[in-house]
N, C-alpha and C positions, 0 to 999 in steps of 0.2 A: 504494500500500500504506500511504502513511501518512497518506491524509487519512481513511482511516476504519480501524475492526478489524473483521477478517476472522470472522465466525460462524463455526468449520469446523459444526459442531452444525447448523445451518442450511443450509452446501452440501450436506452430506449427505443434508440431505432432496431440496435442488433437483437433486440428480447423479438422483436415481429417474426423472426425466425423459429421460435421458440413452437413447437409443436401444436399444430390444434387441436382441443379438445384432453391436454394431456396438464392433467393439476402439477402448478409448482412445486406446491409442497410436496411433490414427493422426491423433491432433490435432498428432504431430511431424510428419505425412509432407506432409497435405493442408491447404490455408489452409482449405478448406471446413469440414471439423471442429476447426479453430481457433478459427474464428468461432462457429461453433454452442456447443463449449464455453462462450466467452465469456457468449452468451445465456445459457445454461442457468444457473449458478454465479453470473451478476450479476457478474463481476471484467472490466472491460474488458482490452483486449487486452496494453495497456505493464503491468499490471502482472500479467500471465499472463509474460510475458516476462520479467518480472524473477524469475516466480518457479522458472522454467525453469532459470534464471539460477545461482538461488540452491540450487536439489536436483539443479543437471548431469543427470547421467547418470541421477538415480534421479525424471524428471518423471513418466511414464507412471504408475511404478510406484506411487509417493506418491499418484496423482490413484485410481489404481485402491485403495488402501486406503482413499482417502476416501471413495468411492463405496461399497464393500460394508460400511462398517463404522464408526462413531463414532469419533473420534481426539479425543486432546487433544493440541492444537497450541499451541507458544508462540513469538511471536517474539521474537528478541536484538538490541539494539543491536549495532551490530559495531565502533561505537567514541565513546566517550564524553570521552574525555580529549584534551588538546591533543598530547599524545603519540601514543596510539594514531590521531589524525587522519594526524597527518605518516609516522606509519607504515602506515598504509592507502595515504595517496598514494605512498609509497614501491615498493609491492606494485604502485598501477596503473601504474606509471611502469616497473618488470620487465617487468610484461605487456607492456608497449611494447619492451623492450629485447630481452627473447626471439623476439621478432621480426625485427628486424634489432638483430643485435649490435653492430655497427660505429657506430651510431647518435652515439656520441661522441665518434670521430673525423672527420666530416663536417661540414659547413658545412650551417646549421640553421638555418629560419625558422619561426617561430613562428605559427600561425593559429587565432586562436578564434571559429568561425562556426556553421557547421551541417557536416551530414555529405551533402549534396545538391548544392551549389547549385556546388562547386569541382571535384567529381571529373565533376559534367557538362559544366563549360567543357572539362575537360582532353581529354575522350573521346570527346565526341563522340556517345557512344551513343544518344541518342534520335532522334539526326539519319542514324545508319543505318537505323533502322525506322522512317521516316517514313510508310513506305507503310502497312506494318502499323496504325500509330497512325492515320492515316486511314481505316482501316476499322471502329478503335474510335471514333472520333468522331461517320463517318456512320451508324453503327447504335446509336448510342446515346440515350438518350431525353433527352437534356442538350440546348436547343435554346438556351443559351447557349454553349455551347462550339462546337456548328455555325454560329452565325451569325457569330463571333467568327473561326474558323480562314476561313470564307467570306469575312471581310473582310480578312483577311490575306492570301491567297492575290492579290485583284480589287486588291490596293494601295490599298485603302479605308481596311481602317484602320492606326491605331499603332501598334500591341502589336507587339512583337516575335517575328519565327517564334522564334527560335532560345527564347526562353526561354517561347512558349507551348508547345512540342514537350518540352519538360522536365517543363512541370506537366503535360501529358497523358500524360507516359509512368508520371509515379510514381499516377495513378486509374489507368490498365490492369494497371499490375502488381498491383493492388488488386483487380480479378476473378479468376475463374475461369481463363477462355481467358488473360487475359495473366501470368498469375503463375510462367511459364515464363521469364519474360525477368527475374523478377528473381536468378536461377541465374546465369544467360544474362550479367545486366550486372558482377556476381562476377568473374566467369570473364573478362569480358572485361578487368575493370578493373587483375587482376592481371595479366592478357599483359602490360599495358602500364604497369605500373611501380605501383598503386595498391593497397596495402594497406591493408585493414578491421580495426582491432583492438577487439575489444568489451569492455566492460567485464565485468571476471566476478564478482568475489568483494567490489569496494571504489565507489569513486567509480562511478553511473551514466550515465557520461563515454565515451562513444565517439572512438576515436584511430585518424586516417587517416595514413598516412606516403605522400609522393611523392618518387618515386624521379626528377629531373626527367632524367636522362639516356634514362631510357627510355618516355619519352613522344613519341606518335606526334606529329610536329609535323602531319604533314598533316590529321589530326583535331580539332587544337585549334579553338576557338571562334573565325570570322572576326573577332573583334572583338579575339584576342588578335594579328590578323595582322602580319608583318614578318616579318625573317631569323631563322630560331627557330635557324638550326643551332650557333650556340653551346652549344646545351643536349647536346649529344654530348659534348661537354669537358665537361658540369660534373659534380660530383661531391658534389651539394649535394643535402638531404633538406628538404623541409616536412611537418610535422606539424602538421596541421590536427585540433582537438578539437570535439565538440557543447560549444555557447557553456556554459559551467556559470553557475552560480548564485551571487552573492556568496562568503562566503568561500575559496570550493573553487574560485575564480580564481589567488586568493594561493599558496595552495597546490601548484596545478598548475603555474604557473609557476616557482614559487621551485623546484621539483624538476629543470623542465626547464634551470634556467636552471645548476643547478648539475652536472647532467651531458650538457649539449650546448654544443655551438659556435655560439652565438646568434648569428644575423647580423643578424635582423630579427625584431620583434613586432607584429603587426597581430589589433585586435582589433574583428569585427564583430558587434552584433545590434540587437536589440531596443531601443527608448526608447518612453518616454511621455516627449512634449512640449507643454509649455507655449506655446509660439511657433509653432509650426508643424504642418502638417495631416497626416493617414495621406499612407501613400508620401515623403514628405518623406526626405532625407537631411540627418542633423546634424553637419557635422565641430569638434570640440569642440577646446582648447588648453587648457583649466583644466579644474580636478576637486574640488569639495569630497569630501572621503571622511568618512561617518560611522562608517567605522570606525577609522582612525588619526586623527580630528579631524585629517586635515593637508588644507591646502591645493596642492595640485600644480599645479606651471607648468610646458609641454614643448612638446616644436616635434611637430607634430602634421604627419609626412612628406604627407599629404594635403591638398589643396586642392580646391575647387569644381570648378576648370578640368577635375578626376583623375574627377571624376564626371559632371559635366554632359553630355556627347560620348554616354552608354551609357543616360541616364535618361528613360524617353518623359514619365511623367507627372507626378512629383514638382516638387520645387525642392531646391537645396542650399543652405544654410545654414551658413558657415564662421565660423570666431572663434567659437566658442560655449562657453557656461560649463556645466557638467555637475556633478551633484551622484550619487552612489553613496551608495543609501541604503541601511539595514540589509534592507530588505523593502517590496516596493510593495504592497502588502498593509495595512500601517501607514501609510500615510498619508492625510490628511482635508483636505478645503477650506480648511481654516486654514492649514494647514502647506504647502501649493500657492499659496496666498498672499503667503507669506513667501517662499518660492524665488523665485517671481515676480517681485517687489518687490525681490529680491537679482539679478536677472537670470538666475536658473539655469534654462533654460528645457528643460533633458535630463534626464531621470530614470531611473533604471537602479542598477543593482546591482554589476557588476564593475568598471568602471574605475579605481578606487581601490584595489581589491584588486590592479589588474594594477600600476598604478604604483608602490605601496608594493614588489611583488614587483619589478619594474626599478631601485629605488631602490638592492635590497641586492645585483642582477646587478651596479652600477656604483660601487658603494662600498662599504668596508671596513665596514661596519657595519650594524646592523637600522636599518630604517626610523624616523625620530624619531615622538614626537606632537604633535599640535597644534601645528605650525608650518607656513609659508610653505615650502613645501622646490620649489628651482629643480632642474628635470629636463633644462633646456637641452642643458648639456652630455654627456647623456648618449651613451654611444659605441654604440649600439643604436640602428639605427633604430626606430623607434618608429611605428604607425599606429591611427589608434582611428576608426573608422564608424560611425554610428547608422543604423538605420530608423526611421521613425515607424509604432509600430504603435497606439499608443495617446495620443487626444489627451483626458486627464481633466477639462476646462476646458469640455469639452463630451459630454451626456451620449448613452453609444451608441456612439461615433466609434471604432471600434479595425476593425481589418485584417477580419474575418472579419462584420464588418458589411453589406458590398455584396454585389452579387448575380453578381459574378463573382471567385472568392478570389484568383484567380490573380495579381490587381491588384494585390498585397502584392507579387511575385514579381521585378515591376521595380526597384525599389528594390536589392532582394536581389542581383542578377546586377549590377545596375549596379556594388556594391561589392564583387563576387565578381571580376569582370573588373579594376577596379583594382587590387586586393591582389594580382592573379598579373603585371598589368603593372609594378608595383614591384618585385616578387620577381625577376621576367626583367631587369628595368631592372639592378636591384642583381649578379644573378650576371653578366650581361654585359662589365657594368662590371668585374667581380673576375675573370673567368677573361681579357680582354682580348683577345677576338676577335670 
């Protein structure tokens, strides 16, 4: 919605295309008239959803005034000041807490990733309808994805079942015949302890909370294997966010930090590097932050050994220096140059916002600027992963390049599975059985 404005003048004309005789509202019931929407209107789908989002209850009926009849439409900021920011996150941080109340009294780990890659280690789910998911694969005109599951199956090749059966399940839920199971994985995910909280009104930040006592150990991801029965005694929540975007790191955290019982923060996504190739993993110790010009120094709970064991095709790259910049967007060969040349071979946007936010979870004060500020001592475990999705040193080079996307994916679980084996390691350890 905001890299362009919306004509309504103009949908109104494209809505004449729209079917006769066939109700809007049922772009809420059916994906198939979701999609068709989408074409008609020219609005891709995420920001159909936002604006779902943004009119609740009243989407159908909005879409249908747009359709019979001219509107003038205007959008609002919904918050411009550094007040009304912290008050927004305040509001998405409710949302969170109307959900599970208790949320403050509990032993809390922090996770910033995706909303995919942690609630499938936990569940299992794609590894129940395997069969099914082989029936989307052999009838499908994808003759990458059959030669690929064919080599996996013959012990031919590398890839991992467990996280090709992930990327195959979220294309089937994306047809017709499979968009039954995305109900289906909902349903399941709550049985067993896994709550979805969407963003409604403020940050477009999705919040998952895991309940660890009530996860099925016998489902969990063979690679999380060992004695899980501990996790019956614990009493410990992880809130896992969709990775945000530079400042609204700080933000999100400094809210959780000041009404949860932080035991752990671990933060996973995205880099462009300098040093090293797609799929690559970067685990970082230092932090230029371009926005509090500070320098950060932290003990970075991960090591190569924590990823190596789960990565088929990458490399891991430990001790690394990582720069958070205002926007990767803004930056130019010159200014890659210079990182370079300063050895900052990670680029990325939150980490600096997370540390400056852990700075003021462990001291009596706001984060300084422009200083050297040592994070050593901090009483928070602390974890930060990169992926290599983008390598700008060479042109072309980012994830969605190759001719099989899935190839990203590795990287992704590999650091999906260590952040849960640290969290198990940590509550272990704290409930002492």
């Amino acid at each position: 919605m905001t890299a362009y404005q919306i004509e309504w003048n103009k949908i109104h004309a494209l809505f004449q295309r729209w079917p006769r005789g066939v109700d809007i509202a049922l772009v809420e019931q059916d994906p198939k008239y979701w999609s068709l929407l989408s074409d008609i209107i020219e609005i891709p789908m995420d920001d159909l959803e936002r604006l779902q989002a943004i009119w609740r209850g009243n989407f159908a009926s909005t879409l249908k005034l747009i359709h019979h009849k001219k509107l003038s439409i205007s959008l609002r900021l919904l918050g411009g000041s550094f007040a009304q920011y912290m008050k927004a996150t305040s509001e998405w941080f409710d949302n969170i807490k109307s959900a599970v109340p208790d949320i403050g009294d509990r032993p809390l780990y922090f996770v910033s990733s995706n909303t995919h890659s942690i609630p499938n280690i936990l569940t299992g789910f794609a590894l129940q309808h395997q069969s099914e998911l082989e029936v989307f694969i052999q009838t499908s005109n994808d003759q990458d994805l059959q030669s690929e599951w064919e080599s996996i199956k013959t012990g031919q090749g590398r890839s991992n079942r467990e996280n090709f059966l992930y990327y195959v399940l979220k294309k089937y839920q994306n047809t017709p015949t499979g968009s039954a199971l995305v109900e289906a994985q909902l349903s399941d995910e709550r049985e067993h302890g896994i709550i979805r909280i969407n963003a409604e009104n403020t940050f477009d930040v999705e919040a998952q909370l895991f309940d660890l006592k009530r996860l099925d150990m016998k489902r969990i991801d063979g690679r999380l294997a060992g004695d899980l029965s501990f996790l019956a005694n614990s009493d410990a929540l992880v809130l896992n966010i969709d990775y945000p975007l530079g400042l609204a790191a700080y933000n999100i955290l400094s809210i959780v930090s000041i009404h949860g019982n932080l035991h752990g923060i671990y933060s996973m996504g995205k880099s462009a590097s300098l040093n090293a190739a797609r799929g690559d993993v970067i685990i970082p110790d230092v932090c230029q932050d371009e926005h509090s010009h500070n320098t950060y120094l932290f003990d970075n709970c991960f090591c190569s050994a924590d990823i190596t064991p789960f990565l088929t095709y990458g490399s891991v790259l430990d001790n690394q220096k990582a720069i958070s910049v205002l926007g990767t967007f803004l930056q130019n060969s010159h200014i890659m140059d210079i990182f370079f040349s300063e050895s900052f071979g990670d680029v990325e946007m939150e980490l600096g916002n997370f540390c400056s936010a852990l700075y003021e979870a462990t001291r009596p004060k706001r984060y300084p600027i422009d200083e050297i500020v040592n994070l050593h001592e901090a009483d928070i475990d602390f974890g930060v992963l990169h992926y290599v999705s983008d390598t700008p040193m060479s042109k072309g080079k980012n994830l969605g390049a190759g001719t099989l996307s899935y190839f990203g994916m590795d990287s992704t679980y590999a650091c999906s599975i260590a952040i849960m084996k640290r969290i198990f390691e940590l509550e272990q350890n704290r409930i002492g059985k």
